[in-house]
C-alpha positions as CSV (number, residue, x, y, z in Angstrom):
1,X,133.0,166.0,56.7
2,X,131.0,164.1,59.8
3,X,132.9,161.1,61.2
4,X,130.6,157.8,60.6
5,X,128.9,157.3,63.4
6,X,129.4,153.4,64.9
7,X,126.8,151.0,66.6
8,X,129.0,150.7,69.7
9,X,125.5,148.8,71.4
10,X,126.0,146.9,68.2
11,X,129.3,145.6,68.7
12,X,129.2,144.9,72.6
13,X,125.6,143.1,71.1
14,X,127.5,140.9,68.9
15,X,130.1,140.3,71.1
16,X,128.5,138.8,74.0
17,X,126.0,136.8,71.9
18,X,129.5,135.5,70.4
19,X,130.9,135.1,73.3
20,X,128.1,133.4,74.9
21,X,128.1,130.9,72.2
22,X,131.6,130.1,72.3
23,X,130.7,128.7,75.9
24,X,127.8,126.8,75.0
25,X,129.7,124.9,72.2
26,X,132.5,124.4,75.4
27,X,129.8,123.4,77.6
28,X,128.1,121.1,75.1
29,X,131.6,119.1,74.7
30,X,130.4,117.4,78.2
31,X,127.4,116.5,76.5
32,X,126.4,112.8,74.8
33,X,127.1,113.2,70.4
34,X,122.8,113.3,70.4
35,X,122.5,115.7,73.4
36,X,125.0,117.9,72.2
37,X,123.4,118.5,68.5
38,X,120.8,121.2,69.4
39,X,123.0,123.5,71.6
40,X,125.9,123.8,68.9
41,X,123.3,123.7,66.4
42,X,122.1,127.2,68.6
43,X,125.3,128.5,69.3
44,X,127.0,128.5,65.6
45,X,123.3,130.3,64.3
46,X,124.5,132.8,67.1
47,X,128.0,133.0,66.1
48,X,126.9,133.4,62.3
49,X,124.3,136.4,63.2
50,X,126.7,138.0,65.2
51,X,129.6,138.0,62.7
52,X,126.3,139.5,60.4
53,X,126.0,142.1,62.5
54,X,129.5,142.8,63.3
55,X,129.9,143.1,59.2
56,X,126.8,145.3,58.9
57,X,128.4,147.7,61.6
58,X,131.8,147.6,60.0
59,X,130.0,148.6,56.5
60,X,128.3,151.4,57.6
61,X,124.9,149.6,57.1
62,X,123.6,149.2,60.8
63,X,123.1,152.7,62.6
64,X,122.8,153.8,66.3
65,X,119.9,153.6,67.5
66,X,118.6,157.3,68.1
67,X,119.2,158.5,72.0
68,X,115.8,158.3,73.9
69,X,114.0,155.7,71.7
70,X,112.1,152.8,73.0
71,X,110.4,153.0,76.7
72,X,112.3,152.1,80.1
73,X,108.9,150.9,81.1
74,X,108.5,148.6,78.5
75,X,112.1,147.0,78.5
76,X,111.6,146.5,82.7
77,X,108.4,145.0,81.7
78,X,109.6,142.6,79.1
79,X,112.4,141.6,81.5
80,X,110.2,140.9,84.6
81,X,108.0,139.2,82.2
82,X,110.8,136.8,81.2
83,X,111.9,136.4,84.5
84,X,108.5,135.3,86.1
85,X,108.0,133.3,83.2
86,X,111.4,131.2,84.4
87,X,110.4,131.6,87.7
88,X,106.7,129.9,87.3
89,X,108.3,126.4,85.4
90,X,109.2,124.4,87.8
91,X,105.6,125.3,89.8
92,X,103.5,125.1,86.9
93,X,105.8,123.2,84.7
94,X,106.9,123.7,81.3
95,X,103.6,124.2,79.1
96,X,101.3,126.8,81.7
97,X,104.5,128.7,82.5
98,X,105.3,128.8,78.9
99,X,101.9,129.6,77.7
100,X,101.7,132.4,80.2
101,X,105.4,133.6,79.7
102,X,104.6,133.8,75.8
103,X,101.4,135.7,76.3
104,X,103.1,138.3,78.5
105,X,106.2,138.9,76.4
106,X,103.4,139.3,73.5
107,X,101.1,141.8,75.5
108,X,104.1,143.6,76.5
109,X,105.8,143.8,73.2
110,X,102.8,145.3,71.5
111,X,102.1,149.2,70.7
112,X,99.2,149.9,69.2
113,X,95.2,149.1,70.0
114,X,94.4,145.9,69.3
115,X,90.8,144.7,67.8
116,X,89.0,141.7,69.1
117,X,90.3,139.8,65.9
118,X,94.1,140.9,66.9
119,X,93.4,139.3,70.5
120,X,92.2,136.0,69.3
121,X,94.7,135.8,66.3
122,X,97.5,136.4,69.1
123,X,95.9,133.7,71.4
124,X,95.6,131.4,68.8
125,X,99.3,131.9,67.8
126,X,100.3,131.7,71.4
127,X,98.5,128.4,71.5
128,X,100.0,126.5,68.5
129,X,103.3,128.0,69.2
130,X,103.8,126.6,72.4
131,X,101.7,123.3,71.9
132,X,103.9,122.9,68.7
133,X,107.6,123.6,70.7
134,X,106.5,121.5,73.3
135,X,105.2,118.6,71.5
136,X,108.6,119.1,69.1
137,X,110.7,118.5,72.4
138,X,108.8,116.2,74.6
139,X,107.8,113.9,71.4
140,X,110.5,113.9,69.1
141,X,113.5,114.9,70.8
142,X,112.7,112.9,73.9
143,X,113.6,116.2,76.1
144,X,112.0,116.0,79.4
145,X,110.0,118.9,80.3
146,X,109.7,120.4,83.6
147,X,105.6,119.0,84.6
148,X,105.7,121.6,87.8
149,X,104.5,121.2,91.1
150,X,100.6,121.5,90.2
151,X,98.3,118.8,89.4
152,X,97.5,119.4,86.0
């Protein structure tokens, strides 16, 4: 009889997001009671999806991912995608940066040919999605957002 196999990936996965929400809710201590809400708000959704997964694992019910799958190409893309995006806030502030960041990670991510409709749908979501986050966190959380370095 085969052994079960484990998600090792899994588990350090869960782990570190754990861990790295354990330090948020730490961090957020130092905050203000109003400034503090979204961060532990983050950080126990983290905690909670990584105890998910760390059950899933446990129960046989979340598999190793097969050996070769997914492209190196790809990943480094997505991750110099995320990083410029960071990189580009505080010139272009918050909203271009975002805008562009989101676009990237989107062309990146995607796999197969995509029609004319696909490309608007995709800039249309990219639009609303960021215009709605923004206006969420500059408007009604009162959350200053980096305005960059260009005269926009």
């Amino acid at each position: 009889m085969k052994a079960r196999e484990m998600d090792r990936s899994g588990l350090v996965l869960a782990a570190g997001s754990a861990g790295l929400a354990v330090y948020v809710v730490w961090e957020a201590q130092r905050f203000s009671p109003l400034a503090s809400v979204f961060p532990r708000f983050i950080a126990i959704v983290l905690i909670v999806a990584a105890a998910a997964l760390t059950l899933l694992i446990f129960l046989g019910r979340q598999k190793p991912p097969k050996s070769g799958t997914g492209s190196n190409a790809r990943r480094l893309a997505l991750v110099v995608s995320m990083v410029a995006w960071l990189a580009l806030v505080p010139v272009a502030g918050f909203l271009v940066a975002s805008l562009l960041g989101f676009a990237a990670v989107g062309m990146v991510a995607k796999y197969d040919d995509w029609s004319v409709r696909r490309w608007l749908s995709f800039a249309l979501a990219t639009v609303i999605s960021v215009g709605l986050f923004c206006f969420i966190f500059s408007q009604l959380l009162n959350v200053p957002l980096p305005k960059g370095l260009l005269p926009l």
